[in-house]
C-alpha positions as CSV (number, residue, x, y, z in Angstrom):
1,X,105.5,127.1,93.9
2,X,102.8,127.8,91.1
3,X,99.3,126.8,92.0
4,X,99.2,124.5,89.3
5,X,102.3,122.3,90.1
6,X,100.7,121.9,93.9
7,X,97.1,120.7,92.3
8,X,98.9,118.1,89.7
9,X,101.0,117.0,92.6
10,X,98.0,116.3,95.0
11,X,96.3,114.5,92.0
12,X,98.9,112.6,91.0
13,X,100.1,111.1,94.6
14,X,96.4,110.7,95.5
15,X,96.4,108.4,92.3
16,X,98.8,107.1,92.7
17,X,98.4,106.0,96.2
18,X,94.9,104.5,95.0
19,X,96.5,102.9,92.0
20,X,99.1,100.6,94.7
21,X,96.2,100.1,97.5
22,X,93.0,99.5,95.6
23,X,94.3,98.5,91.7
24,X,97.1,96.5,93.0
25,X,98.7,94.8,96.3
26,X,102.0,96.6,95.2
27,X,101.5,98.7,98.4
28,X,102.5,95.7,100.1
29,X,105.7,96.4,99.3
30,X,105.7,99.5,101.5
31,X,103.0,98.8,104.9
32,X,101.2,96.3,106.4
33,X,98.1,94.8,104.8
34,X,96.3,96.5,107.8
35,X,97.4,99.8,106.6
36,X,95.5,99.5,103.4
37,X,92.2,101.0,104.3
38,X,94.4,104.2,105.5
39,X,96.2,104.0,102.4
40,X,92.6,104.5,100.1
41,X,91.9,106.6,102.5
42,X,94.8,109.0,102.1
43,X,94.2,108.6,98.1
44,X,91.1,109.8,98.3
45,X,91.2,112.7,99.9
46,X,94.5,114.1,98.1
47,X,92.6,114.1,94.7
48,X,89.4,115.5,96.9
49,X,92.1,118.6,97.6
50,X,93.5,118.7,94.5
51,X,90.3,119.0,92.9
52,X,88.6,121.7,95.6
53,X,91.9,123.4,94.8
54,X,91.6,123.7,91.0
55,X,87.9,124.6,91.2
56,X,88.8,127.4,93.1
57,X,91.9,128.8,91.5
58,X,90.4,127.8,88.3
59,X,92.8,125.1,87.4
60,X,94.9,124.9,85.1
61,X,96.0,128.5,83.6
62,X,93.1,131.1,83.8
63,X,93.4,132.2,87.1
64,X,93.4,136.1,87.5
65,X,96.9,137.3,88.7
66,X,96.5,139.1,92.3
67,X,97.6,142.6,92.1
68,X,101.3,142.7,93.2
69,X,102.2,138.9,92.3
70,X,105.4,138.5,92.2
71,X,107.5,136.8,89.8
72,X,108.0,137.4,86.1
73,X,105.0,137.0,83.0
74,X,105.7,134.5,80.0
75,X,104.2,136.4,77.8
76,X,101.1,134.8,77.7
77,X,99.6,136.4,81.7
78,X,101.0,133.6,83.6
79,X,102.9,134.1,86.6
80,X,106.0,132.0,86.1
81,X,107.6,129.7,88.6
82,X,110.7,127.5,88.9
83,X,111.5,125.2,86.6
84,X,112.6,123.0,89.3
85,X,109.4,122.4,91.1
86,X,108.3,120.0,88.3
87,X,111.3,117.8,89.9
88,X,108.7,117.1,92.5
89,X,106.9,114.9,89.9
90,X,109.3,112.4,90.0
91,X,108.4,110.7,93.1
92,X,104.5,110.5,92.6
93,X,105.0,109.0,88.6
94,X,107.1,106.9,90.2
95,X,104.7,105.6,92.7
96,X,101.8,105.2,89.8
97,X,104.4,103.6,86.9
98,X,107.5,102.6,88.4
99,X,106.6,101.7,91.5
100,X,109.9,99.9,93.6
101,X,110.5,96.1,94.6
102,X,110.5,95.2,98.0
103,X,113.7,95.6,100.3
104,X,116.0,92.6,99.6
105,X,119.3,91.4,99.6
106,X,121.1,94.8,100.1
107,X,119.6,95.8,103.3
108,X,119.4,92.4,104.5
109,X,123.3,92.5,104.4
110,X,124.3,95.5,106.0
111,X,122.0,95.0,109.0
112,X,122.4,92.3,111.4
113,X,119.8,89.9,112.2
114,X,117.8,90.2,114.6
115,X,118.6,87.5,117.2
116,X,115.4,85.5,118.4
117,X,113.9,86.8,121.9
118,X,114.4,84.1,124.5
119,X,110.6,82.4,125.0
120,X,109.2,82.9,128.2
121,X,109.7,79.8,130.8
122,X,108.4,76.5,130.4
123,X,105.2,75.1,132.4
124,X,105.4,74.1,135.8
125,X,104.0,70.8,134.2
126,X,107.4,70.4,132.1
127,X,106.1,71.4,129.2
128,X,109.0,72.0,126.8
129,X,109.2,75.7,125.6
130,X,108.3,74.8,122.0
131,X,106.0,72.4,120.1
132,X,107.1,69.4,118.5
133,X,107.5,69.2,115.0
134,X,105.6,66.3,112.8
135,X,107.5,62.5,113.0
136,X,107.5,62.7,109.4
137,X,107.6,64.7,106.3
138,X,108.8,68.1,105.6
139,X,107.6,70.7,108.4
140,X,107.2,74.3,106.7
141,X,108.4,77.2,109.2
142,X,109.0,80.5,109.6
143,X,112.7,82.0,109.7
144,X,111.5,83.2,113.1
145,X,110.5,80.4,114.5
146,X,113.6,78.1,113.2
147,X,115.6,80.6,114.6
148,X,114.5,81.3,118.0
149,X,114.5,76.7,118.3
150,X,118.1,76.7,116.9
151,X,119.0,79.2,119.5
152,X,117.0,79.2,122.2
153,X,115.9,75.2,122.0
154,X,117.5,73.0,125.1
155,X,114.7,70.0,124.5
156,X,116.3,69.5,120.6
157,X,112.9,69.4,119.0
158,X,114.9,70.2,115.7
159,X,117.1,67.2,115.7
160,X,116.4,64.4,113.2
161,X,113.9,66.5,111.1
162,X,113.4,68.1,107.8
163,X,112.3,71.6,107.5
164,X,111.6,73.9,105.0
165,X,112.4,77.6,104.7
166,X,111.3,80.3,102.4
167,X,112.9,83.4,101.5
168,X,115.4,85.4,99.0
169,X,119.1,85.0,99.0
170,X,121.3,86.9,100.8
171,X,125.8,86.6,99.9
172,X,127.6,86.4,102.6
173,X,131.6,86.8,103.3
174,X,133.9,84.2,101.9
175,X,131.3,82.5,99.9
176,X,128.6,82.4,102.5
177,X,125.3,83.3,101.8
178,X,121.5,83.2,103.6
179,X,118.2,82.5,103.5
180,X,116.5,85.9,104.4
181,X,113.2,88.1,105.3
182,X,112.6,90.9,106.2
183,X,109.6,91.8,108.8
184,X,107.9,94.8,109.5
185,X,105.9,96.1,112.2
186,X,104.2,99.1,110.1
187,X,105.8,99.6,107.1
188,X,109.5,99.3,105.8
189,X,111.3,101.9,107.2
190,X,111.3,99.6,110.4
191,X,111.7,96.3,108.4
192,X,114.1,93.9,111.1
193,X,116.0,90.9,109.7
194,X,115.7,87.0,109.8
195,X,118.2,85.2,108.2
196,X,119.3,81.9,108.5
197,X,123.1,80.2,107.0
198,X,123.0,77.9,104.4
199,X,125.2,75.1,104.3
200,X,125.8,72.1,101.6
201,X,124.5,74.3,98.7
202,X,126.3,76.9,96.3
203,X,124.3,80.1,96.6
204,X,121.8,81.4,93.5
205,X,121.9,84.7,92.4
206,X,120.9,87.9,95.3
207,X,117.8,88.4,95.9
208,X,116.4,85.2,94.3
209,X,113.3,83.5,96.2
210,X,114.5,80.0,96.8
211,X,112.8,77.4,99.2
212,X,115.4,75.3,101.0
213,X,115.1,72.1,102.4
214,X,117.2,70.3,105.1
215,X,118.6,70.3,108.7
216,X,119.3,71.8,111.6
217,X,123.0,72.7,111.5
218,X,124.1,72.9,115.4
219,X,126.1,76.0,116.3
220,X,127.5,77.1,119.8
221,X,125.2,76.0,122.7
222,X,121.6,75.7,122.4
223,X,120.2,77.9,125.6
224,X,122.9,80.2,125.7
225,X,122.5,82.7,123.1
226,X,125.9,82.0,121.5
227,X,124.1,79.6,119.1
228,X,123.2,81.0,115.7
229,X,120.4,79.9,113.1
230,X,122.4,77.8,110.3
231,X,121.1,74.8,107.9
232,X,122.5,71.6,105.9
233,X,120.5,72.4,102.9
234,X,119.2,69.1,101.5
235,X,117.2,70.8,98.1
236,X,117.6,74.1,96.8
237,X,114.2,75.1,95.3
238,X,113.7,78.5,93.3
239,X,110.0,80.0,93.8
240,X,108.2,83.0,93.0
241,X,108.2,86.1,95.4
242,X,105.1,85.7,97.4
243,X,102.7,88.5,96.8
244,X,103.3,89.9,100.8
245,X,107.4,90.0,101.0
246,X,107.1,90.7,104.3
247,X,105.2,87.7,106.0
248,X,107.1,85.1,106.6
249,X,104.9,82.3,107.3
250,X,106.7,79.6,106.4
């Protein structure tokens, strides 16, 4: 690869990797916010190589051509290169001007969900294994935490209230659809699924953030893991996407 194409490369990832992590919480769509420190980090010293690299070489076209360079002249003194190696352009623009939405709908539906882990045993004292909700008003949770009570949950602390749950659509078979997230434990590429069935309501577009209100919809046996997270939807509320996709809070 010419000398040039690896210093505009370096320059270009490093900023764009600055452009996602300190210009913009875009790199949210990609890590964890605790990442972003490694993120600048990484930016800074890609445009640190690429620039030590074109002070050296004398960046961009006037560097001498060693004695038995290979590859053919254009005419002008230049070593030339293949044309293809520009192609590898196309990822760093696309980092710094097209940079992708989060991970919806699609991969929500082709993996499963990931079923809630069973919560460690209950006091001595009786305690029950989860907290109660509020004795009135809507209580905000997390798809996690809905789903590990509407599976795991022998006490019933569901039963008789409303809850709300935030997240994007995700179609089902036969009509079915989801409330969804997606949560990572360092960046994407090991982003597991929460996903809860909707029922009462006819589903919005893919990928839309809704907030949906309503019910615990009792499947299988509590205790047992046969049960699985579903919900008489009450209000179906569209809502922006939050600025960190993957915490679900609620």
């Amino acid at each position: 690869m010419k000398r040039n194409v690896q210093v505009l490369l370096l320059l270009f990832l490093g900023v764009g990797l600055l452009h996602i992590s300190l210009l913009t919480d875009l790199y949210l769509r990609y890590v964890r916010p605790g990442l972003r420190p490694a993120l600048i980090a990484s930016g800074v010293l890609l445009i640190a190589l690429g620039a030590v690299s074109a002070a050296r070489d004398g960046f961009p076209f006037n560097r001498p051509r060693a004695e038995g360079d290979q590859g053919h002249d254009d005419g002008h003194g230049h070593a030339g290169g293949p044309k293809v190696a520009w192609l590898l352009y196309v990822p760093a623009l696309t980092i710094l001007f097209l940079a992708p939405p989060a991970l919806g709908s699609y991969t929500a539906s082709r993996d499963e969900a990931e079923a809630p882990k069973a919560p460690s045993s209950a006091s001595s004292s009786g305690e029950s294994l989860f907290p109660a909700l509020p004795d009135t008003g809507v209580a905000p949770m997390s798809l996690n935490d809905f789903s590990a009570r509407a599976v795991w949950d022998t006490d019933g602390t569901l039963e008789g209230h409303t809850v709300r749950l935030t997240g994007f659509v995700t179609p089902g078979r036969h009509g079915a659809w989801y409330v969804s997230r997606l949560v990572i434990s360092c960046c994407a590429a090991d982003a597991q699924v929460r996903k809860v069935r909707v029922h009462g309501a006819p589903a919005p577009p893919a990928d839309t953030w809704v907030a949906v209100t309503g019910t615990w919809h009792p499947t299988g046996k509590a205790g047992t893991g046969n049960a699985s997270p579903a919900l008489d939807a009450t209000a179906v509320r569209r809502v922006p996407e939050p600025k960190d996709p993957y915490h679900d809070m609620g």
